[in-house]
N, C-alpha and C positions, 0 to 999 in steps of 0.2 A: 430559524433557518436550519439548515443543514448539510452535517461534513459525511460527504460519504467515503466511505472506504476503497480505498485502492486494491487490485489485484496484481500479482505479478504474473503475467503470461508466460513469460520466459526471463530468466536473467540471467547475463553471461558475464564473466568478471572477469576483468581482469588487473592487472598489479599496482601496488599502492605508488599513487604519484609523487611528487618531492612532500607536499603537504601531508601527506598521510593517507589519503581518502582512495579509495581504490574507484579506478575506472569502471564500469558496467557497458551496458549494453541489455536493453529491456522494455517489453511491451508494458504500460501500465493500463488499467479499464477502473474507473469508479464503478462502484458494485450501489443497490438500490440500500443494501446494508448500509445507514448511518446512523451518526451521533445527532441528537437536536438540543439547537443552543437558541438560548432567549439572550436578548439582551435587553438591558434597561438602566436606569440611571440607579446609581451608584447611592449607596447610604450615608456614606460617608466621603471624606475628601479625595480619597485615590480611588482607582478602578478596582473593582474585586472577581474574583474568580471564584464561585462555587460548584467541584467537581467532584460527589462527593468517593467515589469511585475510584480516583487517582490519589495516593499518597505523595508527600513529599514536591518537590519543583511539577510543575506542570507546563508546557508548551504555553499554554495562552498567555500564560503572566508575558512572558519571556517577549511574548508576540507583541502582546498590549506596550510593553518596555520601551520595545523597537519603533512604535507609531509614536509612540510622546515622542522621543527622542529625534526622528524625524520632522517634528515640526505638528503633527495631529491636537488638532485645538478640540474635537469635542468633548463636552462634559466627561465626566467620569462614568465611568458605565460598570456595570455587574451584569458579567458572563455568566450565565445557568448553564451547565452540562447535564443532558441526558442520556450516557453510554451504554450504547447499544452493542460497536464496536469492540471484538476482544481485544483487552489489552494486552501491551505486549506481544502479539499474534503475528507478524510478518504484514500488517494490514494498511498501516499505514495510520490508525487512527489520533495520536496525539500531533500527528502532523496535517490531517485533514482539518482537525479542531483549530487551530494555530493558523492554518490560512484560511479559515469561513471568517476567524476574527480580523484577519487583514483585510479582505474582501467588503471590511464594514469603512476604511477608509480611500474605497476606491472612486478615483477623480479627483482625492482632495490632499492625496499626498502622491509624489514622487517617489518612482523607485522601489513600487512595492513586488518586482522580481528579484530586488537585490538584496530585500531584506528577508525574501522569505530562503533566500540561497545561502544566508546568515543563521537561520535558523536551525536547519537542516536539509540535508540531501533530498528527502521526498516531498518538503514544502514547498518548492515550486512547480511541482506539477501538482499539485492540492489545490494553487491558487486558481484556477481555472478547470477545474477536472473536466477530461475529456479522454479519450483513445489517443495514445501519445507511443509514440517509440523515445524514450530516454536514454542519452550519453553523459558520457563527463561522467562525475560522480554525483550525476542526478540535475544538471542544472543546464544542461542543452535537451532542449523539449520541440520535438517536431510531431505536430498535430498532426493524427489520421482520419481518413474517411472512417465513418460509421461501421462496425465489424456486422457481419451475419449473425443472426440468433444462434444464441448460447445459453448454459446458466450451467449453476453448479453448486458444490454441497461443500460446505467448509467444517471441518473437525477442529478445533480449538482446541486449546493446552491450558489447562488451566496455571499450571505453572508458567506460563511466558516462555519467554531467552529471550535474555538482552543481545542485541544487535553486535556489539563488539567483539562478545564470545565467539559467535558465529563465525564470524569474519577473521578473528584469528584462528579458528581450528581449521578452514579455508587457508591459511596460511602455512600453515602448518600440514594439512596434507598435500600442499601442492599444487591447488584446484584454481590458480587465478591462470589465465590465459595471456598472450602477447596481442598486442598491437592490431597488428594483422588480420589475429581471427578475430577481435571485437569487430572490425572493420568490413570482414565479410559477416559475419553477422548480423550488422549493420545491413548492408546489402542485402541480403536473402530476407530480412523483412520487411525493406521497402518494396520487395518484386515482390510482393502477396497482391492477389489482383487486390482492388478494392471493393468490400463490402464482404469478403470472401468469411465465413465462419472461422475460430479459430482452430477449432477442429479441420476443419481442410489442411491444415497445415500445422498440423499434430506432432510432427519430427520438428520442428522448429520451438516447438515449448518446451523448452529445457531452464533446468535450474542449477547451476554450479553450485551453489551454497548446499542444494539440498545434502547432500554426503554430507558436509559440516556439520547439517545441524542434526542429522539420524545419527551421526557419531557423537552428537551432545545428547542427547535424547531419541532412545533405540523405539520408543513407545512410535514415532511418528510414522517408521517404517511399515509398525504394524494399522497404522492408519490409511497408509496408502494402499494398502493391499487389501484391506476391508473396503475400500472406495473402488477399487476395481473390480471387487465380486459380485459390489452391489448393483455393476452395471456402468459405471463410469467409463467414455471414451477414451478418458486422459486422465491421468492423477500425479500430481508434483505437487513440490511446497511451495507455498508463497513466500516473495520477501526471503527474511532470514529466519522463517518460519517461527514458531513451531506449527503452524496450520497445514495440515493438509487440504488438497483441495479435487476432487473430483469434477469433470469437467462434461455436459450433457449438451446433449444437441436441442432440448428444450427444457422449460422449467416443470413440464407435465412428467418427463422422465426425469429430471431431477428430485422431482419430488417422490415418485417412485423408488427411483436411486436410496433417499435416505429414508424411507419407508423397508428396505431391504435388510439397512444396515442393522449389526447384533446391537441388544441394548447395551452395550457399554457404551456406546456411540449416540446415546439419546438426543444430546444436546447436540448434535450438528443442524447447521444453519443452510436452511435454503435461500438462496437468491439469484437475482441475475444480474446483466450489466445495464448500468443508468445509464442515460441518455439528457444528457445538462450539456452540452455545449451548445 
């Protein structure tokens, strides 16, 4: 099977709730970019996870935890990871992996929006991927119509950045928003017609975090700007980066796009958005 990668079209942030988790406001698109996971019965008496890719805790284990623990009677099973997805990228990928393995007890447990909302902020719109506008801190999910072709060219970091760094130098410069404006936010991307590309409405893909994360890492800045020479309509970060992302009106100019870019840029990724719901 497989977990594809999420995109963030826009994300707007705003201030950390009593719990800790900061509000948002954000388009998500699964990208055709994914991880593929085998599954099959287990060698031994528990479930196993082979990912060889990811050091240290892994999403699936965690995932797998959550299904036993819920009541999930199948045999034991062994997870195979084949990561595709950069990690650590703003991508979404340990959180796509984590719900294609919950998606394996769908119908035969209860509950599986509330366990992937346990997991993480971006695993429950992973459990279903689709064109979603995202509130809360990730865990109010309202489905969209199908967007107009698009695609785009993603620069990866090979180094990562963790998620919380981001978030607090966002913090720290300032960049979370009130109430209000998540809410007209909110608004101004439910009145996109439907079907509409997301280039039509190109002043509306903004990312609050990106400042955070080009002040954690200045290289990114100079990513975006190579994605604009090379011909990109739009260029922001994904996520809590470190990805840039150049954004085309098709993948025949995307592919040209990263045909454009200098070789330091060799490894950038062409894709577009998947169509799974």
């Amino acid at each position: 099977m497989i977990a594809p990668a999420k995109l963030n079209l826009c994300l707007y942030l705003g201030r950390p709730r009593e719990d800790g988790l900061h509000e948002i406001c954000s388009l998500f698109h699964p990208l055709n970019l994914a991880d593929r996971i085998t599954v099959g019965d287990a060698e031994g008496p528990g479930d196993e996870v082979d990912c060889p890719a990811v050091e240290g805790p892994n999403l699936i284990t965690a995932a797998l935890a959550a299904l036993r623990e819920a009541g999930w009677d199948r045999p034991p099973v062994r997870v195979e990871v084949e990561k595709r997805i950069p990690i650590a990228a703003g991508l979404g990928g340990g959180s796509a992996d984590a719900a294609a393995v919950l998606r394996l007890a769908d119908g035969s447990v209860e509950g599986l929006d509330s366990i992937a909302a346990g997991l993480g902020a971006d695993v429950p719109s992973q459990l279903r991927p689709r064109f979603t506008l995202v509130t809360g801190a990730g865990e109010t999910l309202e489905p969209l119509p199908p967007a107009g072709e698009w695609a785009a060219v993603l620069i990866p970091d090979e180094a990562g950045l963790a998620t919380a760094d981001v978030y607090a130098e966002a913090d720290r410069l300032g960049l979370c928003r009130d109430r209000g404006e998540l809410a007209l936010a909110r608004d101004r991307l439910l009145g996109v017609a439907p079907g509409a590309s997301p280039l039509d409405y190109a002043e509306l893909l903004v990312n609050d975090l990106q400042a955070a994360a080009i002040s954690l890492r200045p290289a990114i800045g100079e990513a975006l700007s190579a994605l604009r020479q090379a011909g990109a309509e739009h260029a922001l970060v994904t996520g809590s980066g470190p990805t840039a992302v150049g954004l085309f009106r098709d993948i025949a100019k995307a592919d040209a796009g990263a045909s454009a870019l200098p070789y330091a840029y060799s490894s950038a990724i062409v894709t577009s958005p998947a169509s799974l719901a």
